[in-house]
C-alpha positions in Angstrom: 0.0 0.0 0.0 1.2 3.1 -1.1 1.7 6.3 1.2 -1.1 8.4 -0.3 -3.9 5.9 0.1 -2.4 4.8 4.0 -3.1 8.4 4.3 -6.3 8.5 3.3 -7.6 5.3 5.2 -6.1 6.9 8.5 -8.1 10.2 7.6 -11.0 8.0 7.1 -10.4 6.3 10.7 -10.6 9.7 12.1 -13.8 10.5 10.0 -15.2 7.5 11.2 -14.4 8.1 15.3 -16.2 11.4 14.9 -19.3 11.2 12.7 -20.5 7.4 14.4 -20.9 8.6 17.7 -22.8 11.3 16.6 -25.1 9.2 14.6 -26.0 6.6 17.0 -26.4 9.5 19.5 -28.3 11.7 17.3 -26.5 14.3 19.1 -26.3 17.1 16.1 -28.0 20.1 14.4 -29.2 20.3 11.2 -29.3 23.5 8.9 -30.5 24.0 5.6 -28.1 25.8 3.2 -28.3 27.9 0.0 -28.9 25.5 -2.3 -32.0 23.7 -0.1 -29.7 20.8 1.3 -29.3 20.1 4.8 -26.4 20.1 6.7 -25.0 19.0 9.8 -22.5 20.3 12.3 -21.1 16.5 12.5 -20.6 17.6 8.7 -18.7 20.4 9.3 -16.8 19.3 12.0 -15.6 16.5 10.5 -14.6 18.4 7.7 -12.4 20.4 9.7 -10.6 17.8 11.6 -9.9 16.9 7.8 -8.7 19.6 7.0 -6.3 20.0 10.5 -4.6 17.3 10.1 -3.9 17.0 6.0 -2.3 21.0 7.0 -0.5 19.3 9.6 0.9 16.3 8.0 0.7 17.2 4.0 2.3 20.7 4.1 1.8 21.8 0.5 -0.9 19.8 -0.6 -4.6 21.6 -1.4 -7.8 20.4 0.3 -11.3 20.7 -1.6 -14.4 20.3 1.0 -18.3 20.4 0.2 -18.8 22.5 3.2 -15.8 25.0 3.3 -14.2 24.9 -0.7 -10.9 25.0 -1.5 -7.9 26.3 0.6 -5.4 26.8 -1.9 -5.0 25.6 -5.4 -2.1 22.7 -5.7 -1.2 20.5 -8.0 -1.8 17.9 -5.4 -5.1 18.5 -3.2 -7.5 16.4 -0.9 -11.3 15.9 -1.6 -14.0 15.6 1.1 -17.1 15.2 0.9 -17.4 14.4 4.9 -21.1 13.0 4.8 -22.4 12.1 1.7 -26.0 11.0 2.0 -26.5 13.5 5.2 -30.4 13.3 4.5 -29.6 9.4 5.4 -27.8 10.3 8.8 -30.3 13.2 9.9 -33.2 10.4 9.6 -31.2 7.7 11.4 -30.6 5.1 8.2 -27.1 4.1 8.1 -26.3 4.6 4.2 -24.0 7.1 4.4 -20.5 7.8 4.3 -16.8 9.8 4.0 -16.1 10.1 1.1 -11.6 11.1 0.5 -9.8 11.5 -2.8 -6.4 12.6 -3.9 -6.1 14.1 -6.8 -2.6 14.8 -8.1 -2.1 16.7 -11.4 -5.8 16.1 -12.3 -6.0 12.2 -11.9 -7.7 11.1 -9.1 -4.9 8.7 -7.8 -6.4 7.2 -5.0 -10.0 7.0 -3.2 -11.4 5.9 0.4 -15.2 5.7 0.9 -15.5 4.6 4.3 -19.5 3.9 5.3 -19.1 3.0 9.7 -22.6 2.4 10.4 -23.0 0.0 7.6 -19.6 -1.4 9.0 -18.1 -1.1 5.2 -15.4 0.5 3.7 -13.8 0.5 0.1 -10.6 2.1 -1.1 -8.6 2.1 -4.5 -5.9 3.4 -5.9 -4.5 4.1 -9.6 -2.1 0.6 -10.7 -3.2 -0.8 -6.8 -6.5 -2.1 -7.6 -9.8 -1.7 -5.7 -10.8 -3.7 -2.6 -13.4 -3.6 0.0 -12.7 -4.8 4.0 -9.5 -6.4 2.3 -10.8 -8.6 -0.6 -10.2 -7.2 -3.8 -13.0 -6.4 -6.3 -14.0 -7.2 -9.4 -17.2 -5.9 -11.1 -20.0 -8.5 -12.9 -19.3 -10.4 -16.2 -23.1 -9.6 -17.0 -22.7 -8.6 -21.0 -26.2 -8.9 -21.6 -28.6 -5.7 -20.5 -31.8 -8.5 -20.2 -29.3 -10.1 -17.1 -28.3 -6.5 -15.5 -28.7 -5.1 -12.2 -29.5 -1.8 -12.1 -30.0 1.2 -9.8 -31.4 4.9 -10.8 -31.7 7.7 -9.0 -34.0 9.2 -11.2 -37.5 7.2 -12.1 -37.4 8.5 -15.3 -34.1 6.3 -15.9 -35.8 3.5 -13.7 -38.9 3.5 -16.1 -36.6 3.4 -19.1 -34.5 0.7 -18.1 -37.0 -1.6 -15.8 -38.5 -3.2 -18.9 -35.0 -3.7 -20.4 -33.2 -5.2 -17.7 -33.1 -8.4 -14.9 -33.7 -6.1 -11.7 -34.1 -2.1 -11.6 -34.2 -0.1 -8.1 -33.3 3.0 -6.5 -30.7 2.8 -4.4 -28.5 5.9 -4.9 -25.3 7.9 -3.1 -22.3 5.9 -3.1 -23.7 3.2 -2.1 -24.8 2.4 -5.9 -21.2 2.8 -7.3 -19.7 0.7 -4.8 -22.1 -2.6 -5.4 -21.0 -1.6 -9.1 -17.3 -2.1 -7.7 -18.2 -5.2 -5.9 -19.7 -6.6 -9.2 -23.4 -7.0 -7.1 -24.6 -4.2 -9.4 -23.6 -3.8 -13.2 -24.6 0.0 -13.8 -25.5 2.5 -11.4 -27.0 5.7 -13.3 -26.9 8.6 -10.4 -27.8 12.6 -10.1 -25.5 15.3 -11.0 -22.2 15.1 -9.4 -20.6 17.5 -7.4 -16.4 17.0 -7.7 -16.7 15.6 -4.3 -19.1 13.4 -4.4 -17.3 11.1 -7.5 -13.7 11.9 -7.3 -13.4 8.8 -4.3 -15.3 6.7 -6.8 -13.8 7.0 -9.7 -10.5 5.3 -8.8 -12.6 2.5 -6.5 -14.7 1.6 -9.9 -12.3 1.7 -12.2 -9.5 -0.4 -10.7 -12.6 -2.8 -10.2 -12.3 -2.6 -13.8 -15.4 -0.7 -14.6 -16.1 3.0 -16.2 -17.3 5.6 -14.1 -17.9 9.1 -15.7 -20.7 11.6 -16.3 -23.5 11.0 -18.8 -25.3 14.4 -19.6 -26.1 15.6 -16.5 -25.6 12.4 -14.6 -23.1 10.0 -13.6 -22.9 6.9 -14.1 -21.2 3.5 -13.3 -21.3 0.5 -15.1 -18.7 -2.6 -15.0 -17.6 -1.2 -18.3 -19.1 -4.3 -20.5 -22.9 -2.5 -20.6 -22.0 0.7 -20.5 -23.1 1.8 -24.2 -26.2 -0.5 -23.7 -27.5 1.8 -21.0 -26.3 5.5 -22.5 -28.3 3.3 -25.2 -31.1 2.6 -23.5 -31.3 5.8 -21.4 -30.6 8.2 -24.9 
């Protein structure tokens, strides 16, 4: 294991001491911000214990955050996303997760997504391969769209593709692009991605030897065999 992605899983430990307590507690304060999404204080402090200790330990290297930006540009810098699926955690259901990505001269070279209260956690890295709890991953050999398992975040995409596939549901978040990973899902079509909330998946996916890029306005995930089937399918 290289340095970088050590790193990131001992950021991810930290991530994980702070937000779990605070979930199982459901001792935090939710805010709506600007753009009609809530918002924790377990978000934002988790955040900046994030950002503490990459300034403390990776002098020189940039950090990009949902909740605070960017601190300075580099051509090495640190994405968080430090609850993704925060409507999940405010509500008490344990899909959520910290998402941590390094990106080094624009390619995102390594990725943690570490989910505690689902007691998962993946990780990749670029030549290192992908691997979840250890075992390494491998997405499905399904080459065939009528065999696929899909998820949509959207129900248009899930009322184009339910007739056309094995199994269609809405899952969503990460969580969808990681079953992709594991090869448990063979596409995962998703929203519109913020930088933070696909740039720990991309490297997780791919070294899984899928594709994982936007389509349109959406991303999506696929284990690289259907992939033009469902940009097909979805036009």
């Amino acid at each position: 294991m290289d340095a970088d992605l050590r790193f990131a899983l001992e950021l991810a430990d930290a991530a994980d001491a702070l937000t779990l307590p605070r979930f199982h507690s459901r001792q935090f304060v939710v805010e709506t911000k600007a753009d009609a999404t809530p918002v924790t204080d377990a978000d934002r402090a988790t955040e900046e214990l994030l950002r503490e200790r990459i300034a403390r330990e990776r002098p020189g290297e940039g950090v990009l955050g949902e909740e605070y930006g960017e601190r300075e540009s580099a051509s090495a810098r640190w994405i968080v996303d430090p609850i993704d699926g925060t409507r999940n955690f405010t509500r008490g259901v344990p899909i959520w997760a910290t998402l941590i990505a390094l990106e080094r001269d624009g390619d995102f070279v390594c990725g943690v997504v570490s989910a505690p209260a689902l007691g998962r956690r993946w990780w990749g890295s670029r030549g290192g391969g992908a691997f979840a709890d250890g075992m390494r991953l491998r997405v499905s050999a399904t080459r065939e769209l009528a065999e696929a398992a899909v998820s949509c975040t959207y129900g248009r995409d899930l009322t184009a593709l339910e007739p056309l596939t094995w199994h269609a549901r809405g899952l969503g978040d990460f969580w969808s692009h990681m079953l992709v990973a594991e090869g448990a899902l063979d596409a995962a079509v998703d929203a519109s991605l913020k930088l933070w909330d696909y740039a720990a998946v991309v490297p997780i996916v791919t070294e899984a030897g899928g594709r994982s890029e936007p389509f349109g306005r959406q991303w999506l995930s696929t284990n690289a065999l259907l992939h033009d089937a469902v940009t097909g399918a979805l036009g």
